[in-house]
C-alpha positions as CSV (number, residue, x, y, z in Angstrom):
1,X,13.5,-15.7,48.3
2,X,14.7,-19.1,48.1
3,X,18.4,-18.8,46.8
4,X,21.3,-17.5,48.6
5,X,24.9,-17.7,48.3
6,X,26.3,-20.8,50.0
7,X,30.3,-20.2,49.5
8,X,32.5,-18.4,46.7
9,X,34.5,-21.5,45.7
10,X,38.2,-21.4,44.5
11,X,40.1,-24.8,42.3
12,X,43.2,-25.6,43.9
13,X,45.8,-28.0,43.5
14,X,46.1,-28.8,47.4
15,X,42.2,-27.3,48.7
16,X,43.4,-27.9,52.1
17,X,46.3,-25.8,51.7
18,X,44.6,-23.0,50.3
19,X,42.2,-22.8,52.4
20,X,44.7,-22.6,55.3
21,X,46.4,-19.5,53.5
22,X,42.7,-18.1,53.7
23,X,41.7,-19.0,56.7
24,X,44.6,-17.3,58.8
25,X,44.5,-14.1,56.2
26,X,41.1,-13.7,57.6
27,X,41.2,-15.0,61.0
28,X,39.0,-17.6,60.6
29,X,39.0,-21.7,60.8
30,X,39.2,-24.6,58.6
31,X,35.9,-26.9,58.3
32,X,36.8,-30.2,60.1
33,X,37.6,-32.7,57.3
34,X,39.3,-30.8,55.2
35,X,42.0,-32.6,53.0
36,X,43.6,-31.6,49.5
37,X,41.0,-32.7,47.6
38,X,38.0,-30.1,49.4
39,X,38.4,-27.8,51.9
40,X,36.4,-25.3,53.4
41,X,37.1,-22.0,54.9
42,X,34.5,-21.3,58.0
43,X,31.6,-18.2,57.6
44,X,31.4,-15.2,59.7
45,X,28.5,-15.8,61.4
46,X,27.4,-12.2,60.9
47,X,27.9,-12.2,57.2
48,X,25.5,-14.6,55.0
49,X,27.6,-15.9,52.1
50,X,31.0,-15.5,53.7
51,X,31.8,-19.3,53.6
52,X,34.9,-19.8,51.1
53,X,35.4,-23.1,49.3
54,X,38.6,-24.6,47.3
55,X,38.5,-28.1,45.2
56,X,41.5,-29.7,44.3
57,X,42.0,-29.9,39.9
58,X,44.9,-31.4,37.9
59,X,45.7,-28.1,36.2
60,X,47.7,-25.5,37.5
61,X,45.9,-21.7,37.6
62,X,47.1,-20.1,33.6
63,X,45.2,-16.8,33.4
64,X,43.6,-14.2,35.5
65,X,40.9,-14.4,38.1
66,X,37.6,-13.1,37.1
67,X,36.6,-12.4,40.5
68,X,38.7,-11.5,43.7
69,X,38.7,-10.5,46.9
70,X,39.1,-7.0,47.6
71,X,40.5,-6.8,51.5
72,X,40.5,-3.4,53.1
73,X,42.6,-2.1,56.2
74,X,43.6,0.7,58.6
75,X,47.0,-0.8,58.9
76,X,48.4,-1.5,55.6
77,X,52.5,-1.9,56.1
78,X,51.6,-4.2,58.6
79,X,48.9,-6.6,56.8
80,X,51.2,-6.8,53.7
81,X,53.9,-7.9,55.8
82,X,51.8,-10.5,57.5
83,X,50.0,-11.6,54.2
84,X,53.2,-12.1,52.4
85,X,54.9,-14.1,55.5
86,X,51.8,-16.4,55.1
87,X,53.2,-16.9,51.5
88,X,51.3,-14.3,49.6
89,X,53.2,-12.5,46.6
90,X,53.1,-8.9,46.3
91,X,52.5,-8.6,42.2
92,X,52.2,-4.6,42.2
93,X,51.0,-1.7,44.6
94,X,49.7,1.9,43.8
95,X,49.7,5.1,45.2
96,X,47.7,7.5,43.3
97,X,44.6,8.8,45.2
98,X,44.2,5.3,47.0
99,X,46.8,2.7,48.0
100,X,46.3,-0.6,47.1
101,X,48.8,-3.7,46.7
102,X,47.5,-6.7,44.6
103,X,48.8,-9.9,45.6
104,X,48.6,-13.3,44.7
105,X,48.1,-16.2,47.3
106,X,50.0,-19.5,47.4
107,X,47.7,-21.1,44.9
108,X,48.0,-18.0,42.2
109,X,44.9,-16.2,43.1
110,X,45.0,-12.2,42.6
111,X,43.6,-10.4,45.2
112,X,43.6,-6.9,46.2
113,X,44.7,-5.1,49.7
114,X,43.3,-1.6,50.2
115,X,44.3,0.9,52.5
116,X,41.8,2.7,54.6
């Protein structure tokens, strides 16, 4: 096959920013020339596809994400608390089977933290 996913992309209003917030929720890097207008979040090297991208746009984030990151743990309390002192916001969590917080990162962004 000749296609593969290169990076999952985000708009931002400050793509270096953002992809500072990503970078240390994951433990990863950010790509060397990253500024606020494109930024780039380094790939696992074990996982194809895993590069994450943000471009700066003039407008603010209105509406839902279509797609998100779902982020799973064995340590929950302790990965909210450090997601949210990296400046996520904790929008809602539930506790009915599975636990799972959705937050939103600096720039908006819902994503989803799942106890395992």
């Amino acid at each position: 096959m000749s296609i593969f996913v290169f990076a999952v992309t985000f708009d931002a209003r400050d793509a270096k920013a953002a992809a500072t917030f990503w970078a240390e929720a994951l433990g990863r890097t950010v790509d060397e020339g990253a500024d606020e207008t494109a930024a780039f979040v380094a790939s696992d090297p074990a996982v194809p596809g895993s590069r994450i991208g943000f471009r700066q746009v003039p407008e603010d984030k209105t509406v839902k994400n279509r797609v998100h990151f779902d982020l799973a743990t064995g340590d929950f309390d302790v990965e909210l608390a450090r997601l949210t002192a990296l400046g996520a916001t904790k929008l809602n969590e539930v506790n009915a089977g599975i636990r799972y917080a959705t937050l939103a990162d600096p720039e908006g962004n819902e994503f989803d933290l799942i106890a395992r």
